[in-house]
Structures are given as C-alpha cells and as structure tokens.
N, C-alpha and C positions, 0 to 999 in steps of 0.2 A: 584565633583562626578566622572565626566570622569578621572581625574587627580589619582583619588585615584585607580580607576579600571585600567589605562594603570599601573599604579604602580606595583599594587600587581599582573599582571600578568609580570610584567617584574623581579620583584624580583623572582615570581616563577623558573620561566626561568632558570635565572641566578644560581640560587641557585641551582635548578634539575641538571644546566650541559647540558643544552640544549641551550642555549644562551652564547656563550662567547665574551664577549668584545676585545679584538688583536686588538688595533691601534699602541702600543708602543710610546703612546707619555702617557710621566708622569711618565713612569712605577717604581713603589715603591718595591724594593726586600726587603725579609725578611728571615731570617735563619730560618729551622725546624731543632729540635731538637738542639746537638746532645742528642739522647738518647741510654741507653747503657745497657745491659738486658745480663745477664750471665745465660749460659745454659750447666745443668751440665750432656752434649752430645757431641759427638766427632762434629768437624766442617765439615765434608762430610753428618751426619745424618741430621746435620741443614741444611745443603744448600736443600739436598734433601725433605725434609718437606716444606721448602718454594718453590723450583723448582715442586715440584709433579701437582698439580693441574695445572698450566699452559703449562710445558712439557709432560704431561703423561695425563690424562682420568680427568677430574676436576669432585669429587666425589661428589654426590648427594647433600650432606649436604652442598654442596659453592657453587651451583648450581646457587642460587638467588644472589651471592653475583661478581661473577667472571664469566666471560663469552667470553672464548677464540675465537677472529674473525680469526686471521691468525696467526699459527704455524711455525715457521722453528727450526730450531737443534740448536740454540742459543739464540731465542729471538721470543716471540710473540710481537701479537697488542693483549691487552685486555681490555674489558669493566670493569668495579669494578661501582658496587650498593651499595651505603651508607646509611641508613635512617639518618635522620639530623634532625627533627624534626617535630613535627605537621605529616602531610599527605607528606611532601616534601622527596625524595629519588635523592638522586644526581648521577648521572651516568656520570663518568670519564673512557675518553679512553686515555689508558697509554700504551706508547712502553715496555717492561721489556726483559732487554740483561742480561745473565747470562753467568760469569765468573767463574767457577767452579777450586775450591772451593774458591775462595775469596770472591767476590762482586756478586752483584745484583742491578744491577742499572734499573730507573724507568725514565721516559719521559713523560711529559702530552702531548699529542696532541686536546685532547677536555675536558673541564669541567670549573665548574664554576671560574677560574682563566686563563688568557693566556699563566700563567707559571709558571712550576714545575718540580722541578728533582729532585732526591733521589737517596740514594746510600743504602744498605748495606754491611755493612762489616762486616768480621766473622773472627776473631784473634783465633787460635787455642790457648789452654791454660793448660797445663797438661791433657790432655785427655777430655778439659772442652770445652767449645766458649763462647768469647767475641762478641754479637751483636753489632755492634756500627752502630747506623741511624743518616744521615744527609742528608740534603736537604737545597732548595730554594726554593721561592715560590713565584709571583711577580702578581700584577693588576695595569693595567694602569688608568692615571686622577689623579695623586700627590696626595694628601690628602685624597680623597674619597678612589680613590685604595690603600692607605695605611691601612685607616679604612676596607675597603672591605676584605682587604689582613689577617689583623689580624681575622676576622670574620671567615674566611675559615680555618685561619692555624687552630685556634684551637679547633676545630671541627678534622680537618686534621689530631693532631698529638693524639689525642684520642682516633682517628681509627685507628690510627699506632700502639699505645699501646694496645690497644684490642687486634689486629693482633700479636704482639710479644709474649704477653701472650700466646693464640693459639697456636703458632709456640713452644715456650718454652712445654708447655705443652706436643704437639705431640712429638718432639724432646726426651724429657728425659725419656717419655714414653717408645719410642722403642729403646734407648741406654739399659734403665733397666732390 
C-alpha cells in the first residue's frame, strides 16, 4: 500500500514537471520529429506569430498555456502548461532564443525529462514557409529512461503538432 502511494505521488510529480530526475547516468536520447508543416505565409509572418506571445504582451487566450518569467530582446525563460491527461498538467520551463527570421530554438531547463532541445526552422518558399521541427529529448536510468523517454516524446510531439497547427492557422490568416 505504501509502495503504491509513494508511487503514484511520484509519477505525479514526474509527469507534472515538477520532479525531474538529472543524474546523467544511463541517459537514453531519442530524435523528435522531424516534422514539417508548410504555411502558405511569407517566413517574417511566421516567425512573428510564433515570436508574439513570448516577445510582445502573450494574449489572453495563451495565458494558461505560456507564462513569460524573464524577457530580454532575444530570448526568454518561459513556463509552457500541457494537460497530459487525467487531472495531470505538466509544466515545463524552456529557454526560447530567437534568430530572426530563421530558427527558434527551445532548451528544457525543468520538466518531466532532464533533456530537451528543439529547433525551428522556417525555409522561405515562393512567398510560402517551410516549418521544419527537430529536436532531442533524453531521460536517464537506460531502459526505464528509454521507456520514460518515449512516453513523454509522444505526448511531446502532439503538442508540437497542435502548436503548428495554431501557428499555420494564425500565420495565413494574416498573410490573407
């Protein structure tokens, strides 16, 4: 019984993004993505759709979802709110440096993995963008962290997809 309760409060944990494991012994990396989302927007509309909410005033409706700790003229530290299932909401603090107009790159500093990077990249395309997402994503303890590892990715790249969507959306929106 105790076994089952230290359990399920430590899965919580883990899972919320409020416990992260960082020994680096074992650690199992795994590729995200690539995934690649064509947006029929110039590539400055896109950068700036994805830039807005972390460089600029993050509007009401991503309020719950994004939560800017520290600002500078290239790069925040931001919170990101996931629900993941049941009652559990995972909350990941990520560096995000932006390269204008190319990339956008992302850095985990806390969440339920001890390691994660991400890139975007935005290929201009006749007057169109090519999104192209890749990342890493790494948990230590070999096998478990590997298992662990795939649990989170794909969860992970589902809300990336979500996210692209959004982004495409807003994007050809305000080209049109």
């Amino acid at each position: 019984m105790y076994a089952a309760v230290v359990g399920g409060v430590g899965y919580r944990l883990l899972a919320g993004g409020q416990l992260t494991l960082d020994t680096g012994v074992g650690r199992t990396l795994r590729p995200l993505g690539p995934i690649t989302v064509a947006m029929a927007a110039p590539r400055d509309t896109v950068f700036d759709v994805i830039a807005a909410p972390y460089l600029g005033r993050t509007p009401r409706a991503m309020a719950d979802e994004i939560e800017v700790l520290e600002r500078g003229s290239d790069m925040v530290l931001a919170a990101h709110r996931t629900p993941v299932g049941g009652r559990i909401v995972t909350t990941t603090v990520e560096t995000v440096r932006f390269n204008r107009p190319e990339t956008i790159d992302f850095r985990l500093v806390r969440g339920p993995v001890p390691h994660v990077v991400e890139r975007f990249t935005l290929h201009p395309e006749q007057g169109a963008t090519r999104l192209e997402y890749t990342g890493e994503l790494g948990a230590d303890f070999w096998g478990l962290g590997g298992w662990w590892a795939d649990q989170v990715a794909t969860k992970w790249e589902a809300t990336v997809r979500a996210s692209l969507d959004r982004i495409r959306t807003e994007a050809e929106r305000r080209a049109s």
